[in-house]
N, C-alpha and C positions, 0 to 999 in steps of 0.2 A: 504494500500500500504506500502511496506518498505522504507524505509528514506534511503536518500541518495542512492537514486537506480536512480530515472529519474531526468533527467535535468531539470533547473526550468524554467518555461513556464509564459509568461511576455507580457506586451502591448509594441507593436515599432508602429512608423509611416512607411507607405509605401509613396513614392512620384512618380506618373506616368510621364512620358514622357512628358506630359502636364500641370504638373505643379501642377495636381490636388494630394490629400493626402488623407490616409483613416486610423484607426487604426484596427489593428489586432494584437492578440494572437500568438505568436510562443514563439519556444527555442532559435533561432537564437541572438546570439549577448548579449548583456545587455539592460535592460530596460529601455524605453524610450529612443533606436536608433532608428536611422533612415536608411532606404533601399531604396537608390535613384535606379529605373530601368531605363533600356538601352534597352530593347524590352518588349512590355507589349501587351494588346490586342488594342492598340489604334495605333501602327504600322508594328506589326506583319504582314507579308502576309498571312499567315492561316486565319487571323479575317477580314483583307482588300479587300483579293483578289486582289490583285495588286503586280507585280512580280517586284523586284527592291533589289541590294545591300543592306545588313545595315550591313556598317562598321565604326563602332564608335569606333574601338580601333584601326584602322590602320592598320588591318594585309592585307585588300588589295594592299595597297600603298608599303607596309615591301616585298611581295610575289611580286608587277612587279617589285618594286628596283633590287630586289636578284637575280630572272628571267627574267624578261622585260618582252615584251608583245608578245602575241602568232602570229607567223607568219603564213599568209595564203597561 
């Protein structure tokens, strides 16, 4: 391979939803970070099946502030 061509590829920690953690291999970030997620497969509705919001950064609440709620 040539030098200085790909990005260097490192262990970080991932930490689920749940609190649980695994390590893996990426580019991402500097080694030995950590990748807190905010949707993973343990609330996902694709993996639950179970239809429900997930708004964990507030753009619901931002969107009826600005709009209000939809009149019937």
């Amino acid at each position: 391979m040539k030098t200085n061509l790909h990005p260097p590829y490192h262990m970080i920690t991932v930490q689920m939803t749940d609190g649980s953690t695994y390590e893996t291999r990426t580019t991402w970030s500097e080694p030995k970070a950590k990748l807190q997620l905010v949707i993973d497969s343990n609330n996902h509705p694709a993996y639950t099946g179970e239809r429900r919001v997930l708004d964990s950064m507030g753009r619901m609440e931002k969107f009826m502030n600005k709009y209000g709620a939809k009149k019937a």
